[in-house]
PDB file with SEQRES, HELIX, SHEET and CRYST1 records, atoms N, CA, C and O in Angstrom:
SEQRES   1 A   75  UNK UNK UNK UNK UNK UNK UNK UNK UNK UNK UNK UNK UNK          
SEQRES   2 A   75  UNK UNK UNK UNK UNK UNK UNK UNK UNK UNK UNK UNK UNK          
SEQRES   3 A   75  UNK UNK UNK UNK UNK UNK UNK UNK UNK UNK UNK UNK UNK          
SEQRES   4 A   75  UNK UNK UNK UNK UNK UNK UNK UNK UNK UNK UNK UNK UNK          
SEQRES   5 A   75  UNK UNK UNK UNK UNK UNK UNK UNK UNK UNK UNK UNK UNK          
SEQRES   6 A   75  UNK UNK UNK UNK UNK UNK UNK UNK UNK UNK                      
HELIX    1 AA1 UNK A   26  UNK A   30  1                                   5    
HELIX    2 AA2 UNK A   42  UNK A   45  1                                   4    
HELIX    3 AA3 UNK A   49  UNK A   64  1                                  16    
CRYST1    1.000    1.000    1.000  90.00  90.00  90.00 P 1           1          
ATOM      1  N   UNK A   1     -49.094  36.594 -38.092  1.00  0.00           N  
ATOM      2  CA  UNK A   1     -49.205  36.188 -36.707  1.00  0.00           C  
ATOM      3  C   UNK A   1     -49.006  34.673 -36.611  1.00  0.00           C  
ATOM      4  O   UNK A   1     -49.939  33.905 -36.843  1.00  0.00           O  
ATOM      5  N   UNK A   2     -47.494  34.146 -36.187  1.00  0.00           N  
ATOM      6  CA  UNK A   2     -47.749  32.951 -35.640  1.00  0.00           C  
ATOM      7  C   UNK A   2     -48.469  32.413 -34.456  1.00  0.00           C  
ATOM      8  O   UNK A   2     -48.482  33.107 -33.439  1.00  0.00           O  
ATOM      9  N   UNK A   3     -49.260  30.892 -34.464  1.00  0.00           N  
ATOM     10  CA  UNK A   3     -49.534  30.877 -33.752  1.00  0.00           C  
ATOM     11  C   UNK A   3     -48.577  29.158 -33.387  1.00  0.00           C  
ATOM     12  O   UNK A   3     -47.957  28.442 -34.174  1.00  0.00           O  
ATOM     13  N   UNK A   4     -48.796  29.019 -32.099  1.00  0.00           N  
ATOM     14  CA  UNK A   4     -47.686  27.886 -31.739  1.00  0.00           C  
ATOM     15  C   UNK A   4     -48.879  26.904 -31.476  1.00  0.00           C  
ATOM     16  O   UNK A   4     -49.891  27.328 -30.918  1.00  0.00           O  
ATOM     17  N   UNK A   5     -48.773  25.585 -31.877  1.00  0.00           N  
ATOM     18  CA  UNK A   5     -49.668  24.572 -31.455  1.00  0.00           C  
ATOM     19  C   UNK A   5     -48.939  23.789 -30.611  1.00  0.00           C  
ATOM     20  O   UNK A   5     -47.750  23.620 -30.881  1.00  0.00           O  
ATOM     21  N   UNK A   6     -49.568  23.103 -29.316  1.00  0.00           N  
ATOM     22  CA  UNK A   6     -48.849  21.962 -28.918  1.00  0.00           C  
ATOM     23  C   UNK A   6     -49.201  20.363 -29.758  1.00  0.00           C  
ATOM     24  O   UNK A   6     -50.144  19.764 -30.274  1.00  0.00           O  
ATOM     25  N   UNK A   7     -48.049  20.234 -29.534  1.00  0.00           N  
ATOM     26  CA  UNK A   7     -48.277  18.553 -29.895  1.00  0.00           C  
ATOM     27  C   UNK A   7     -48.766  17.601 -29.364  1.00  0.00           C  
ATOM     28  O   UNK A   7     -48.722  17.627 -28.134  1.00  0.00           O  
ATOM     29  N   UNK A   8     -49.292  16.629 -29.885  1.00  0.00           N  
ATOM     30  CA  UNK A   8     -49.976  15.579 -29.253  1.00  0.00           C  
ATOM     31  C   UNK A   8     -48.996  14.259 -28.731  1.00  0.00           C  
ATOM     32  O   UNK A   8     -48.158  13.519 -29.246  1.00  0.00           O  
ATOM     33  N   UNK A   9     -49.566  14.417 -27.530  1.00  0.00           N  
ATOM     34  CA  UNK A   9     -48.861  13.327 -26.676  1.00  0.00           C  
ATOM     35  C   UNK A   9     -49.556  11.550 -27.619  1.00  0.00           C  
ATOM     36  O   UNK A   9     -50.658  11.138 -27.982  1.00  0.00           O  
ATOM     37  N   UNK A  10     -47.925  10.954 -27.650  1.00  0.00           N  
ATOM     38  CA  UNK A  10     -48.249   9.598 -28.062  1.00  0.00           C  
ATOM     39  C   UNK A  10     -48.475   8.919 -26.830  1.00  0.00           C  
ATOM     40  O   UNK A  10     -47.967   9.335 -25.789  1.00  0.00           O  
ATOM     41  N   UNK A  11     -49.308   7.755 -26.875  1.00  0.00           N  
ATOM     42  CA  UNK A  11     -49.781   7.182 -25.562  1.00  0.00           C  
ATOM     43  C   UNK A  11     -49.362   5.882 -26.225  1.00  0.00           C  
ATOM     44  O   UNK A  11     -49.806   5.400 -27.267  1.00  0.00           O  
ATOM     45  N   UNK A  12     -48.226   5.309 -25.252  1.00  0.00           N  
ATOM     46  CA  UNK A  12     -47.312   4.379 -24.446  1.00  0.00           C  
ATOM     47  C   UNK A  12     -47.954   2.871 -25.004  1.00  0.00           C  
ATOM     48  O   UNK A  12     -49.047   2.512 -24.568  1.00  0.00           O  
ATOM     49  N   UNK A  13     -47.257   2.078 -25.923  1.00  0.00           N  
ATOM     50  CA  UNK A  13     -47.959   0.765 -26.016  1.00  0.00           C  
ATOM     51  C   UNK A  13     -47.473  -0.136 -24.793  1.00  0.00           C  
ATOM     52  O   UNK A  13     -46.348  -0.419 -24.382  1.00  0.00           O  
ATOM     53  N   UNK A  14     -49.011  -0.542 -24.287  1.00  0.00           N  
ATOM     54  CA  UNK A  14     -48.750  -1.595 -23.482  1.00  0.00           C  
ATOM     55  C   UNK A  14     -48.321  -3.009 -24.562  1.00  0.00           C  
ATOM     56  O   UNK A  14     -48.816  -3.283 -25.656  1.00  0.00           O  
ATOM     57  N   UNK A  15     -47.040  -3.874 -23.665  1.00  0.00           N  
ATOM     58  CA  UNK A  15     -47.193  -5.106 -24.486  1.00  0.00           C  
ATOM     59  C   UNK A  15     -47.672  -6.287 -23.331  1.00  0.00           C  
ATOM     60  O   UNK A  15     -47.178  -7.415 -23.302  1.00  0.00           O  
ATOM     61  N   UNK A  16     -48.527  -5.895 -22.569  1.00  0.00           N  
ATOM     62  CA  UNK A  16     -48.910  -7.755 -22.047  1.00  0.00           C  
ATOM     63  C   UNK A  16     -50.355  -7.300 -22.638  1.00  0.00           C  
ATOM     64  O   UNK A  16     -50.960  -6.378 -23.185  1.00  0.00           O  
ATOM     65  N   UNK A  17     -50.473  -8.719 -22.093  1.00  0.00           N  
ATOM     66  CA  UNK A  17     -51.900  -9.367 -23.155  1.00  0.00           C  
ATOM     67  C   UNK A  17     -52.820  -9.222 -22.036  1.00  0.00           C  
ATOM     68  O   UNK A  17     -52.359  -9.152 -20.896  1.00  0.00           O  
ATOM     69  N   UNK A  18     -54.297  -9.161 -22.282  1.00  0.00           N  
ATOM     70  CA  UNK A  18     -55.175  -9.451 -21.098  1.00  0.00           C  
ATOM     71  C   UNK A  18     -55.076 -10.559 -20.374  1.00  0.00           C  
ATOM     72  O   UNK A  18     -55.450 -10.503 -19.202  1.00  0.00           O  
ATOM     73  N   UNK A  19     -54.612 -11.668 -20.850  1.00  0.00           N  
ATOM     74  CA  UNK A  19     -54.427 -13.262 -20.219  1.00  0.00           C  
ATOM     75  C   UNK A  19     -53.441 -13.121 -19.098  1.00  0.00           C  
ATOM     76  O   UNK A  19     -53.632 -13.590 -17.977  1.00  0.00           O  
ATOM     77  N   UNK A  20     -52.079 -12.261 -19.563  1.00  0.00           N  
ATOM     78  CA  UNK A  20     -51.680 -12.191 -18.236  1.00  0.00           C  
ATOM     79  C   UNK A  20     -51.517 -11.451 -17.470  1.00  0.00           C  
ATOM     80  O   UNK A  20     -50.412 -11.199 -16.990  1.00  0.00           O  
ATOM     81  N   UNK A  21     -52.725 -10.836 -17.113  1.00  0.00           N  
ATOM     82  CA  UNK A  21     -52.971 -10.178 -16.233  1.00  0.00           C  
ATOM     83  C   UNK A  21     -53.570 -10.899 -14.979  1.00  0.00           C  
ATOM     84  O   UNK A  21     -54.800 -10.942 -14.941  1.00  0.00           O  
ATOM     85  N   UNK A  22     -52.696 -11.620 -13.681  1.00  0.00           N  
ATOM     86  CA  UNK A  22     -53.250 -12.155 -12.639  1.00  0.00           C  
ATOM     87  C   UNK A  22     -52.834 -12.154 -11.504  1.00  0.00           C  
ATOM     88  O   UNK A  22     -51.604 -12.108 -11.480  1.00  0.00           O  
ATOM     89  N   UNK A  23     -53.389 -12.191 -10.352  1.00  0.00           N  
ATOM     90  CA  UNK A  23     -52.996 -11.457  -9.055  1.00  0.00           C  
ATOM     91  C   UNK A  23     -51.478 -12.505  -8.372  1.00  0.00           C  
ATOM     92  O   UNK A  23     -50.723 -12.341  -7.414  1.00  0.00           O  
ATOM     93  N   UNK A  24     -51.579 -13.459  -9.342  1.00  0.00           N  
ATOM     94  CA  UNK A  24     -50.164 -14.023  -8.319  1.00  0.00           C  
ATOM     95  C   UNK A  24     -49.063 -14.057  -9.181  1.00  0.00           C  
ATOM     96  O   UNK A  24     -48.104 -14.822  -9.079  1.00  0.00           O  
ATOM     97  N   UNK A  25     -49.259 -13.087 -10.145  1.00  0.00           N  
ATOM     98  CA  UNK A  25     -47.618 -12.777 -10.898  1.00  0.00           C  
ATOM     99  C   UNK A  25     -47.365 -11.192 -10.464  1.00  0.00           C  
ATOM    100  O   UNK A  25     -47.624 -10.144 -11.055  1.00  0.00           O  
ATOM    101  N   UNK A  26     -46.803 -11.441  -9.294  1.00  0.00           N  
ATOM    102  CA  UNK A  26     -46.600 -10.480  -8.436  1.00  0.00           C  
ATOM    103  C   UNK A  26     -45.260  -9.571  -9.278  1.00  0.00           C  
ATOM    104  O   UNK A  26     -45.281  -8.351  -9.108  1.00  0.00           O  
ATOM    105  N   UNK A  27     -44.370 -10.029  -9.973  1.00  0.00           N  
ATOM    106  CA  UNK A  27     -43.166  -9.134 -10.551  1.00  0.00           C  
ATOM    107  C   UNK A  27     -43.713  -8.340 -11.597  1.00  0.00           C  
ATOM    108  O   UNK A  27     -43.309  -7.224 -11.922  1.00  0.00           O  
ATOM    109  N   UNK A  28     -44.946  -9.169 -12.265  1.00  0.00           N  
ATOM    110  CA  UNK A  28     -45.305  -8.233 -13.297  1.00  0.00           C  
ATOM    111  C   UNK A  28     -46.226  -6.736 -12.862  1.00  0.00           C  
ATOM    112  O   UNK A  28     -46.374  -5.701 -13.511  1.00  0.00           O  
ATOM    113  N   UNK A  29     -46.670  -7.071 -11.695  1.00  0.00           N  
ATOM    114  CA  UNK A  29     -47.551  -6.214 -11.010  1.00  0.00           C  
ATOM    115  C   UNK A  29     -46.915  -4.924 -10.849  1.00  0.00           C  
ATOM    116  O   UNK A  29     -47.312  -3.762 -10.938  1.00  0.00           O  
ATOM    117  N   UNK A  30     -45.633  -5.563 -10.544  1.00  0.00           N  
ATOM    118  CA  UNK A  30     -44.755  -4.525  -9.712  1.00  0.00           C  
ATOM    119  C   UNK A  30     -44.860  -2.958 -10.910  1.00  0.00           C  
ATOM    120  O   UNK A  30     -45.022  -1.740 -10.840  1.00  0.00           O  
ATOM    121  N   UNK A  31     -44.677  -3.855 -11.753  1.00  0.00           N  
ATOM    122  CA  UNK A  31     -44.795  -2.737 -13.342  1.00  0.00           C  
ATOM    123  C   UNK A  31     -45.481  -1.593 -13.241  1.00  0.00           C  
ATOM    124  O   UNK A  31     -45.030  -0.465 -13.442  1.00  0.00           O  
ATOM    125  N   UNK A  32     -47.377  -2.098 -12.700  1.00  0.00           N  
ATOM    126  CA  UNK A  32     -48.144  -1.120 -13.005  1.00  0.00           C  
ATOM    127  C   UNK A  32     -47.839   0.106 -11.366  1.00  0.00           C  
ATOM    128  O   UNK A  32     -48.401   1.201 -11.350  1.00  0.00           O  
ATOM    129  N   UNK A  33     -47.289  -0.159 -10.652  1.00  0.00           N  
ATOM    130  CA  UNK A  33     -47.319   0.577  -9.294  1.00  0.00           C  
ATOM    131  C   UNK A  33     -45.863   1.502  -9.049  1.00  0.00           C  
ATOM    132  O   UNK A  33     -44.751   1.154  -9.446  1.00  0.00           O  
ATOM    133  N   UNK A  34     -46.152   2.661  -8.355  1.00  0.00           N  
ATOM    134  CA  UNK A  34     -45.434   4.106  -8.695  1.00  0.00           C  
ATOM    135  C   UNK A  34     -44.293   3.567  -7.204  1.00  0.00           C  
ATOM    136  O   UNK A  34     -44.419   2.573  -6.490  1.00  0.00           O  
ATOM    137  N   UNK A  35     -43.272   4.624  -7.152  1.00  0.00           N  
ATOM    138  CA  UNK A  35     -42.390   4.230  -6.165  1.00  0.00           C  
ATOM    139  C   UNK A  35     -43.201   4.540  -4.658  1.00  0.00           C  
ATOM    140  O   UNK A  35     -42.478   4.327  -3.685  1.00  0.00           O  
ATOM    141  N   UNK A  36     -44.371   4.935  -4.393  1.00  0.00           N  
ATOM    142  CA  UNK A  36     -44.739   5.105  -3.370  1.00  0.00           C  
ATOM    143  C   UNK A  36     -46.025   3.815  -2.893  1.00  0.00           C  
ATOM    144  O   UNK A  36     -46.674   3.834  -1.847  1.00  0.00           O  
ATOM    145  N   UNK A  37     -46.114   2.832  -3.933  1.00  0.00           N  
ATOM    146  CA  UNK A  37     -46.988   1.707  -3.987  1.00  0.00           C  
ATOM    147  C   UNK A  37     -48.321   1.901  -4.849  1.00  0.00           C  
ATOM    148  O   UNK A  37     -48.946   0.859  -5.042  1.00  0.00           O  
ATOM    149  N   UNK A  38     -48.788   2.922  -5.329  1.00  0.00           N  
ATOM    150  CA  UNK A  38     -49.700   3.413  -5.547  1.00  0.00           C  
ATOM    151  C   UNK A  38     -50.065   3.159  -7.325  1.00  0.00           C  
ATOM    152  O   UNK A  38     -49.288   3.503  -8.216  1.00  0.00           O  
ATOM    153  N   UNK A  39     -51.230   2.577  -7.528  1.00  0.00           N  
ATOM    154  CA  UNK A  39     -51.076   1.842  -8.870  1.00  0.00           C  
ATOM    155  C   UNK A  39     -51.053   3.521 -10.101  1.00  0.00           C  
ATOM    156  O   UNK A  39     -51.393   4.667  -9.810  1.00  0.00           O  
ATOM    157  N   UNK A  40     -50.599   3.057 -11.227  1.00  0.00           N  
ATOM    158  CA  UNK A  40     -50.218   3.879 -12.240  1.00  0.00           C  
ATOM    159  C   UNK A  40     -51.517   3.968 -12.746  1.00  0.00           C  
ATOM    160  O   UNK A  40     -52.232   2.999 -13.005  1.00  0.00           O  
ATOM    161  N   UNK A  41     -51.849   5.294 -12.901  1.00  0.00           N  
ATOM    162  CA  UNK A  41     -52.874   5.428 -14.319  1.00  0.00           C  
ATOM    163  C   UNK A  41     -52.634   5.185 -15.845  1.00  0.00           C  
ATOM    164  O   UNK A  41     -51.609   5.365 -16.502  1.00  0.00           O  
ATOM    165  N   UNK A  42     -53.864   4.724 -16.226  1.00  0.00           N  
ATOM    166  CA  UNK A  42     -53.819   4.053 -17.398  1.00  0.00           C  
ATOM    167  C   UNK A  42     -53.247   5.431 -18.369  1.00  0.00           C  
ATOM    168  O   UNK A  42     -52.821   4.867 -19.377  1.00  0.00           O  
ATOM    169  N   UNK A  43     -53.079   6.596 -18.518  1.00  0.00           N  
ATOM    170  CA  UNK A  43     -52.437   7.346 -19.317  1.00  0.00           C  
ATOM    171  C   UNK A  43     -50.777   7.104 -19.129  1.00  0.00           C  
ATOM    172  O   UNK A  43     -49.807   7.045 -19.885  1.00  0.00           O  
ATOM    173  N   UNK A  44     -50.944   7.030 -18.128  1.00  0.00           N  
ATOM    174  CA  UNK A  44     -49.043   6.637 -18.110  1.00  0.00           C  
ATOM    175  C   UNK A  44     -48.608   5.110 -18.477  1.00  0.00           C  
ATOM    176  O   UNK A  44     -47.506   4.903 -18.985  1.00  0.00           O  
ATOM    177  N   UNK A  45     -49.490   4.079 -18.207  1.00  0.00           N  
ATOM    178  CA  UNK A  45     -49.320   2.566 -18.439  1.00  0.00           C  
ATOM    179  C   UNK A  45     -49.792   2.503 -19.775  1.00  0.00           C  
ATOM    180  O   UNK A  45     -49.233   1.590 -20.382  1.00  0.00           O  
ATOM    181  N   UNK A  46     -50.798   3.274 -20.615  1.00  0.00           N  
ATOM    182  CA  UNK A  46     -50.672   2.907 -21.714  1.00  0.00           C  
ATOM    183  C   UNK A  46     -51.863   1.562 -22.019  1.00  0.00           C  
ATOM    184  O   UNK A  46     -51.879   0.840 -23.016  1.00  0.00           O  
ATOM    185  N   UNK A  47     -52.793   1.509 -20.849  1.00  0.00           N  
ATOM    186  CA  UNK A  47     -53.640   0.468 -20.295  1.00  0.00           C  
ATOM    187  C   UNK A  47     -54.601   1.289 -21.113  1.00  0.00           C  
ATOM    188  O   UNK A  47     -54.380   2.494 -21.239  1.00  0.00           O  
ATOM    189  N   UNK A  48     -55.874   0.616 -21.799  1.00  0.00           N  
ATOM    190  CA  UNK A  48     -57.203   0.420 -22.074  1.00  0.00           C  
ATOM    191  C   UNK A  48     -58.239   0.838 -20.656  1.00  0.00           C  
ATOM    192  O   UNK A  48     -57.704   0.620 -19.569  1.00  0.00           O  
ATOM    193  N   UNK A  49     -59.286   1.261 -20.634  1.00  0.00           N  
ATOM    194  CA  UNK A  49     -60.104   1.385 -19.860  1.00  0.00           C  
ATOM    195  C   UNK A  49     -60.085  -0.223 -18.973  1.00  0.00           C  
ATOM    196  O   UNK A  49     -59.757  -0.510 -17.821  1.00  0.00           O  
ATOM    197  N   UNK A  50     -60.685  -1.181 -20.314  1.00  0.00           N  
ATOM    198  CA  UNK A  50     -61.185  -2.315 -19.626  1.00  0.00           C  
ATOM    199  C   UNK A  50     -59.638  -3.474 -18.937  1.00  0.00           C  
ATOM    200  O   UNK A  50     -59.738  -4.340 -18.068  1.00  0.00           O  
ATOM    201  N   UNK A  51     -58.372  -3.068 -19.686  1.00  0.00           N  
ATOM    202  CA  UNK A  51     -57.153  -3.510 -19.331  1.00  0.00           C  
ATOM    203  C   UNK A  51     -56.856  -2.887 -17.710  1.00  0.00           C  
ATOM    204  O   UNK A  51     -56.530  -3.669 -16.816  1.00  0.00           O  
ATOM    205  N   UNK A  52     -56.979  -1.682 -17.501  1.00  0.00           N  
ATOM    206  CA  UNK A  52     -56.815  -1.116 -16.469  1.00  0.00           C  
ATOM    207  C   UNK A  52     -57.703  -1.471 -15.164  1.00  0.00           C  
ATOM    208  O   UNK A  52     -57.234  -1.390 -14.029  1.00  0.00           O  
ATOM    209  N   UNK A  53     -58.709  -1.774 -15.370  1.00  0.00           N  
ATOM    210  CA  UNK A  53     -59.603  -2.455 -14.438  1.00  0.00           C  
ATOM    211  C   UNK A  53     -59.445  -3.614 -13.829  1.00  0.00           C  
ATOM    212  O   UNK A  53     -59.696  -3.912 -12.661  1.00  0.00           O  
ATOM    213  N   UNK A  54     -58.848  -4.498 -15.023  1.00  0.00           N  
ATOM    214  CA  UNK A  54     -58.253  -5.310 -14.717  1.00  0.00           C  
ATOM    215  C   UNK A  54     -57.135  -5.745 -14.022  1.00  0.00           C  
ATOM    216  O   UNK A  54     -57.036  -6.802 -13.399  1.00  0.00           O  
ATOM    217  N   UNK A  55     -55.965  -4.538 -14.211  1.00  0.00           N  
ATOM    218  CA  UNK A  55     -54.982  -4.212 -13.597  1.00  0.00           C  
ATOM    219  C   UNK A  55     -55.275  -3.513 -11.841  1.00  0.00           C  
ATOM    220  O   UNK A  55     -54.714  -3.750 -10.771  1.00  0.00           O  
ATOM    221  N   UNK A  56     -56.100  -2.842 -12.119  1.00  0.00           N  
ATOM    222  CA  UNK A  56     -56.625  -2.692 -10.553  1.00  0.00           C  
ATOM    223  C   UNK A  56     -56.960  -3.468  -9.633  1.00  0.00           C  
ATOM    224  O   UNK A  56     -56.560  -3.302  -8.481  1.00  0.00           O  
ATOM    225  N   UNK A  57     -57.814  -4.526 -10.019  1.00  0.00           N  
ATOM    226  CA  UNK A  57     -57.772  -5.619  -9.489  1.00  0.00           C  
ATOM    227  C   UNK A  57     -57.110  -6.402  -9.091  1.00  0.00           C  
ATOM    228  O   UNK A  57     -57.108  -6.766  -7.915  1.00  0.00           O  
ATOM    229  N   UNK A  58     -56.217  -6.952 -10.201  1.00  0.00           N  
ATOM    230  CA  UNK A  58     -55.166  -7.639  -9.628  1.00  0.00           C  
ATOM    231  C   UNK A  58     -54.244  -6.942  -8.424  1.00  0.00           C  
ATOM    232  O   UNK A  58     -54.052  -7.424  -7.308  1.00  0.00           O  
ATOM    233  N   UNK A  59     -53.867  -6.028  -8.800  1.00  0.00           N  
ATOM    234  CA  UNK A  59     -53.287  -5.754  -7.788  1.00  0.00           C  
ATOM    235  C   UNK A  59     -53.844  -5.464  -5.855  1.00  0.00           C  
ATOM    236  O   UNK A  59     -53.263  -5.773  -4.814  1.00  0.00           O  
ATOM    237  N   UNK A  60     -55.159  -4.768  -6.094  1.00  0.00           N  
ATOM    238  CA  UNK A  60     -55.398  -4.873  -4.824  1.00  0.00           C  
ATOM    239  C   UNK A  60     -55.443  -6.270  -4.368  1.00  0.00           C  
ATOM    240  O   UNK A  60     -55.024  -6.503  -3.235  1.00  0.00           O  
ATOM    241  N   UNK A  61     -56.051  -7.571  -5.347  1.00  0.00           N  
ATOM    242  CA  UNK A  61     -56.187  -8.727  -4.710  1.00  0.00           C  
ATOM    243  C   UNK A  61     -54.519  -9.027  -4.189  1.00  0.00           C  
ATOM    244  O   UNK A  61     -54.512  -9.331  -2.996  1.00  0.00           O  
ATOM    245  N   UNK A  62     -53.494  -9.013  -4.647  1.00  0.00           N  
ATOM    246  CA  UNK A  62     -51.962  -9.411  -4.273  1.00  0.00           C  
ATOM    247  C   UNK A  62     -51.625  -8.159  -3.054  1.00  0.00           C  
ATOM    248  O   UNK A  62     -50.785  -8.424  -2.194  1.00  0.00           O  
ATOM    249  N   UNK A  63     -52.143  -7.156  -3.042  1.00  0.00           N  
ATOM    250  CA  UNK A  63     -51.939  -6.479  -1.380  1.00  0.00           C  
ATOM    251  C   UNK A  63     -53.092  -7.490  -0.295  1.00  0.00           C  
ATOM    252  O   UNK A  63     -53.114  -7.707   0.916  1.00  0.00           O  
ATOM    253  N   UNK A  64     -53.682  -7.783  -1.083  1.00  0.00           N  
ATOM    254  CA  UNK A  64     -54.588  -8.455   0.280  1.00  0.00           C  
ATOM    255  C   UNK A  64     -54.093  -9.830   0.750  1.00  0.00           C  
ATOM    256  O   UNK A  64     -54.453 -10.253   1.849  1.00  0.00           O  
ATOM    257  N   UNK A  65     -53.257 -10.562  -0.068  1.00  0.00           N  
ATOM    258  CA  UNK A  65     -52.614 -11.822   0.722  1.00  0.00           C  
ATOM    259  C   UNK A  65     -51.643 -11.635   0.855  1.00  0.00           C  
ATOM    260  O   UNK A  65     -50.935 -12.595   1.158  1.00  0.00           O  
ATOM    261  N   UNK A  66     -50.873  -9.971   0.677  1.00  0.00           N  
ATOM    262  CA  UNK A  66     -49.597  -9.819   0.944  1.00  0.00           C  
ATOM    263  C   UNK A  66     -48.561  -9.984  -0.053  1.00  0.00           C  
ATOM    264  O   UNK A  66     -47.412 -10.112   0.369  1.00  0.00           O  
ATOM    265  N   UNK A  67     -48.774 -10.005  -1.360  1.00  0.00           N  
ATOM    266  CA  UNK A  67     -48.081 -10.983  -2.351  1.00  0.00           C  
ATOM    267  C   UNK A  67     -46.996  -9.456  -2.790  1.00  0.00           C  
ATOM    268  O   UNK A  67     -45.859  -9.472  -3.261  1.00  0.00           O  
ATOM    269  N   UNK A  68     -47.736  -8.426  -2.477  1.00  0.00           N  
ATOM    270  CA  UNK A  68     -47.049  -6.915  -2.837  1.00  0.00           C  
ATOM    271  C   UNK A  68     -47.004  -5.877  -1.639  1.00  0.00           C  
ATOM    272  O   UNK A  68     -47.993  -6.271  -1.020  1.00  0.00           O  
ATOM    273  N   UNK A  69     -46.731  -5.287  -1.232  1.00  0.00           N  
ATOM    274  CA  UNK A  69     -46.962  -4.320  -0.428  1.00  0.00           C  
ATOM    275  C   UNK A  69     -48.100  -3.247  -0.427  1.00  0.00           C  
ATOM    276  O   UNK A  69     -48.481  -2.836  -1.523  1.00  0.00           O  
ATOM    277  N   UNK A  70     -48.527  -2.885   0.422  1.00  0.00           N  
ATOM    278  CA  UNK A  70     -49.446  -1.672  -0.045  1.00  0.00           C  
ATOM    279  C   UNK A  70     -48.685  -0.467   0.072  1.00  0.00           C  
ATOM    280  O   UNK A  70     -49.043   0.389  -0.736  1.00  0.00           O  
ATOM    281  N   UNK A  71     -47.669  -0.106   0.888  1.00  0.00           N  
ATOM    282  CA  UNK A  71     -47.108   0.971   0.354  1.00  0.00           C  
ATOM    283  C   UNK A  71     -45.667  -0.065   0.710  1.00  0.00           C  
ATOM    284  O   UNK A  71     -45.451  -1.173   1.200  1.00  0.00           O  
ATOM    285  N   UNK A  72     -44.438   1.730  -0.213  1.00  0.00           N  
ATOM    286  CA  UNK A  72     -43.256   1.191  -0.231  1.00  0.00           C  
ATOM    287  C   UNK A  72     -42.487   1.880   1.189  1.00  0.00           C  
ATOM    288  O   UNK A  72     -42.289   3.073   1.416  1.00  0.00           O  
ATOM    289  N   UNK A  73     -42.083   0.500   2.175  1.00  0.00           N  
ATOM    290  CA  UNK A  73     -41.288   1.883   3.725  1.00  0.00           C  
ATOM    291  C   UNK A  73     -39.797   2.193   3.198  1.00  0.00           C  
ATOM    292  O   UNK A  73     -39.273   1.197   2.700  1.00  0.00           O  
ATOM    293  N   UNK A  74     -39.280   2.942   3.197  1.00  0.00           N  
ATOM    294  CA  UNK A  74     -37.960   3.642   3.377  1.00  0.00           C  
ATOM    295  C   UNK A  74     -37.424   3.753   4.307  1.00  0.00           C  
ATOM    296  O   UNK A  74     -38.068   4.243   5.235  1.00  0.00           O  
ATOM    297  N   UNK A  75     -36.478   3.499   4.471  1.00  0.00           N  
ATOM    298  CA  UNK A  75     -35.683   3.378   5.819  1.00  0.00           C  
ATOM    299  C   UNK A  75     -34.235   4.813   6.193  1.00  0.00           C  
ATOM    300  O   UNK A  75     -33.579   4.771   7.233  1.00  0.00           O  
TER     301      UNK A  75                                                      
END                                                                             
């Protein structure tokens, strides 16, 4: 009796550093957020618990002075 195993998903190296992670490097931001504006979970970014928090942050702070959009409009 075979039995079939699934394989284990490799999880995604992030390469920025915690340092630059900050709300007014708005291009890098753009990275962590999905085509509908909506930030990426850390299983798909490849983010740390405490990296990802961080990443949350930043980004809502750059929707709040406008530096990003909160969502993306389509025309």
């Amino acid at each position: 009796m075979a039995v079939d195993f699934k394989k284990r998903r490799r999880r995604v190296k992030l390469r920025v550093k915690i340092e630059e992670i900050d709300y007014k490097n708005a291009d890098l931001l753009k990275n962590f957020i999905n085509d509908k504006g909506r930030i990426k979970p850390a299983r798909v970014n490849g983010a740390s618990a405490k990296l990802q928090r961080k990443i949350a942050k930043a980004v809502k702070r750059a929707r709040n002075i406008a530096l990003i959009p909160y969502t993306k409009v389509e025309k």
